[in-house]
Legacy VTK file of the C-alpha trace (Angstrom):
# vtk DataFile Version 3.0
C-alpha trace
ASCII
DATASET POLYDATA
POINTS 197 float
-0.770 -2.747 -31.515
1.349 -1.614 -28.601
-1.679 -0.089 -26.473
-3.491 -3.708 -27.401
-0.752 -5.255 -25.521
-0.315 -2.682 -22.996
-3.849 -2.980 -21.932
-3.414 -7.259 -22.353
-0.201 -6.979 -19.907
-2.303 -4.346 -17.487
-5.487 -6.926 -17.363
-2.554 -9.753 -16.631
-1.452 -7.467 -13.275
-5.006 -6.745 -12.395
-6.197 -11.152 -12.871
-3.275 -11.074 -10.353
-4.297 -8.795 -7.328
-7.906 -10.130 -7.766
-6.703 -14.021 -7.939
-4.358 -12.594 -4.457
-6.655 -11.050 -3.101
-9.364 -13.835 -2.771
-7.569 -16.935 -3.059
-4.408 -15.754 -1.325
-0.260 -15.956 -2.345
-0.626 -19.181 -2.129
-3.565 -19.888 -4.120
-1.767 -17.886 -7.110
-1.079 -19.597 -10.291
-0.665 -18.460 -13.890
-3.164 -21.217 -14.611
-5.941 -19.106 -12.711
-4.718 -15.544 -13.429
-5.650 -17.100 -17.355
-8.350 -17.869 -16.616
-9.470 -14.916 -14.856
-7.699 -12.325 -17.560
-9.480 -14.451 -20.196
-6.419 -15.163 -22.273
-4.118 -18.535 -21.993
-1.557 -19.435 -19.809
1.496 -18.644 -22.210
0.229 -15.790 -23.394
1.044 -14.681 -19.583
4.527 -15.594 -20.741
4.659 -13.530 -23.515
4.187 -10.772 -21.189
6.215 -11.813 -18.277
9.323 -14.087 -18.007
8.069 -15.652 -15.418
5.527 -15.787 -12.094
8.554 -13.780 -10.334
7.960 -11.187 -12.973
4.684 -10.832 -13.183
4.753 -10.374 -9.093
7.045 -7.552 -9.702
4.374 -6.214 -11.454
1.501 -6.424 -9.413
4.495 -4.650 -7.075
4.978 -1.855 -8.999
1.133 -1.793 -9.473
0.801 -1.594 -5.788
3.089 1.278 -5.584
2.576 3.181 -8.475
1.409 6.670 -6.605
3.581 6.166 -3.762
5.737 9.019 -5.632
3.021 10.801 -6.688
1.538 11.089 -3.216
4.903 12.327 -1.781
5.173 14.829 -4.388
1.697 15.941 -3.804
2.720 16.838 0.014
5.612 18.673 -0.777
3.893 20.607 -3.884
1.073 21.911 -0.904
3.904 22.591 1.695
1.765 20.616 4.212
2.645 21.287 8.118
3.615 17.721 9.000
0.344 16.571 10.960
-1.877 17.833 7.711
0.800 15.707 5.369
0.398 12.668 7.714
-3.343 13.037 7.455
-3.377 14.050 3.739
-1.057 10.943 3.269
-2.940 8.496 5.477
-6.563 9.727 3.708
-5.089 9.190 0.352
-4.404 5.857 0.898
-7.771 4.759 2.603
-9.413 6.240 -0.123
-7.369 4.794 -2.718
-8.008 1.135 -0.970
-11.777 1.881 -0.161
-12.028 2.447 -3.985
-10.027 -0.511 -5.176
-10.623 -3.076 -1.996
-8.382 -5.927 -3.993
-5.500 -4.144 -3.887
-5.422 -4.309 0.096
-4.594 -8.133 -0.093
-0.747 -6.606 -1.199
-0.256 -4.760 2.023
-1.061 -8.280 3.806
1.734 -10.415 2.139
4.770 -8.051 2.628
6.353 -11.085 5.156
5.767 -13.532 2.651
7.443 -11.503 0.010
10.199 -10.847 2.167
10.969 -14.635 2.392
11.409 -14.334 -1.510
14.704 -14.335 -2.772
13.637 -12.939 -6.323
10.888 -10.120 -4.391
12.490 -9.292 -1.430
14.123 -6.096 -2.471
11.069 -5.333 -3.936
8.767 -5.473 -1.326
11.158 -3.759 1.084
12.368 -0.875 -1.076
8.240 -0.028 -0.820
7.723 -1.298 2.631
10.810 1.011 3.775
10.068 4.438 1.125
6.381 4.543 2.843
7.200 3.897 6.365
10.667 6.445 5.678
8.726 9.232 4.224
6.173 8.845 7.474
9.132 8.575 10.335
10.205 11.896 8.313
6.627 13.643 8.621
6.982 12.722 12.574
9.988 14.003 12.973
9.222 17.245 11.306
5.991 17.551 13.654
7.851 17.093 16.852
10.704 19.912 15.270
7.123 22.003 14.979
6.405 21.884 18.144
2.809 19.899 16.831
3.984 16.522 18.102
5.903 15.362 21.475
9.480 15.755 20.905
10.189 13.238 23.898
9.001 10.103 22.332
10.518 8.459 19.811
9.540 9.370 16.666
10.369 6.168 14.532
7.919 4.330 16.862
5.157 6.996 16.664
5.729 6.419 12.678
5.863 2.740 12.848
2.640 2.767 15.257
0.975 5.027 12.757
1.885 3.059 9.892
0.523 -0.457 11.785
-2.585 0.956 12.346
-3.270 2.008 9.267
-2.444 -1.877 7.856
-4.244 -3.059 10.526
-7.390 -1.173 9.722
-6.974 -2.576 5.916
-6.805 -6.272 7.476
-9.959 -5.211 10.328
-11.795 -3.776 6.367
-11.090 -7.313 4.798
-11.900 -9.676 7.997
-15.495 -7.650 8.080
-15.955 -7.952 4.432
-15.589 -4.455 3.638
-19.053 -3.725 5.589
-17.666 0.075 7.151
-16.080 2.776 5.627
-12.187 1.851 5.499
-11.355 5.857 5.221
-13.621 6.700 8.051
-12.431 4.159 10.626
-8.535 4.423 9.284
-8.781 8.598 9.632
-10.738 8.507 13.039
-8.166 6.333 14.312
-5.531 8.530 13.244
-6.847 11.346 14.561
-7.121 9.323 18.214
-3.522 8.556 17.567
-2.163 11.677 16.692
-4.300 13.621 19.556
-2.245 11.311 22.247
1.054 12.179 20.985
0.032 16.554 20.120
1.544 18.889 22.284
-1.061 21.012 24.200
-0.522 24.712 24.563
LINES 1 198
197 0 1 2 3 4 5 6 7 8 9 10 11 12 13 14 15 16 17 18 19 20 21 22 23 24 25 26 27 28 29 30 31 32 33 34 35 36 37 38 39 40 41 42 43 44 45 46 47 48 49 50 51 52 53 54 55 56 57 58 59 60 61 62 63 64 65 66 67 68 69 70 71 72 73 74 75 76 77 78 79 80 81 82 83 84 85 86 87 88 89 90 91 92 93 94 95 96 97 98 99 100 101 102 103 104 105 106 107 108 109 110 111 112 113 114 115 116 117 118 119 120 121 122 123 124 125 126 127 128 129 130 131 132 133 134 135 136 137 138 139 140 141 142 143 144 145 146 147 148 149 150 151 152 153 154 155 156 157 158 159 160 161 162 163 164 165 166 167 168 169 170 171 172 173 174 175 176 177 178 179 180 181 182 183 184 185 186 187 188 189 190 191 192 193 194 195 196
């Protein structure tokens, strides 16, 4: 009975990044996410208190490796510039795979404006781009990255680019490879900012 309603509250999130992801925030309502999960509206509330709820859900959804993926680079002992990549190609790949998802990274403003998912959305918003000012930092103390710029805005440049490829993937219709372009670009960034010997 429990893993019934596990999977039932799982299918919920899931309705809920696909009804996001192709009729926007705005076009959410428990009403479609129903429809789409192929259960009825209250049932949605049997699972959630209440749209703010199931939101944090498709949140925690959305972040669910973040952890994992940090863990990952400090289990290989990664030199910074092979965790930024290994970090980076994770993520296109995960998002390549699973292209709905990517409609999450493109509401983080409206989130923010959202009393009830504010802390939310920043607590991930701020752990990813943290962990990646961190993994600059630690490239420039390597001598791998220019110590003389500022690291928080190589992070923060690194970190828009790699949103912005998502958003370039989903304005094309998904017709490239997202982990191709987002890693090539990378690597152009990253080669502007290495120190040469």
């Amino acid at each position: 009975m429990e893993s019934k309603l596990l999977h039932r509250k799982v299918g919920i999130i899931l309705a809920t990044v696909d009804v996001i992801d192709q009729l926007g925030i705005h076009g959410l309502s428990t009403r479609e996410v129903a429809k789409r999960a192929g259960i009825s509206e209250p049932t949605i509330f049997k699972h959630f208190k209440s749209k703010n709820d199931l939101l944090l859900a498709v949140l925690d959804h959305f972040s669910q490796y973040d952890s994992d993926i940090i863990l990952s680079v400090q289990t290989k002992r990664l030199k910074p510039l092979d965790a930024i990549i290994y970090y980076v190609n994770t993520y296109a790949t995960y998002y390549e795979n699973y292209p709905a998802i990517t409609a999450i990274t493109q509401i983080y403003d409206v989130l923010r404006c959202d009393p009830n998912l504010s802390e939310k959305a920043k607590s991930i918003f701020f752990a990813r781009t943290d962990f990646m000012i961190e993994m600059v930092k630690q490239a420039q103390r390597n001598g791998e990255i220019n110590p003389d710029i500022d690291g928080g805005n190589l992070a923060l440049i690194i970190m828009g680019m790699v949103s912005e490829c998502c958003l370039d993937w989903r304005m094309w219709g998904y017709c490239f490879s997202l982990k191709e372009r987002t890693l090539s670009t990378l690597r152009m960034v990253l080669d502007a900012f290495r120190l040469r010997d």
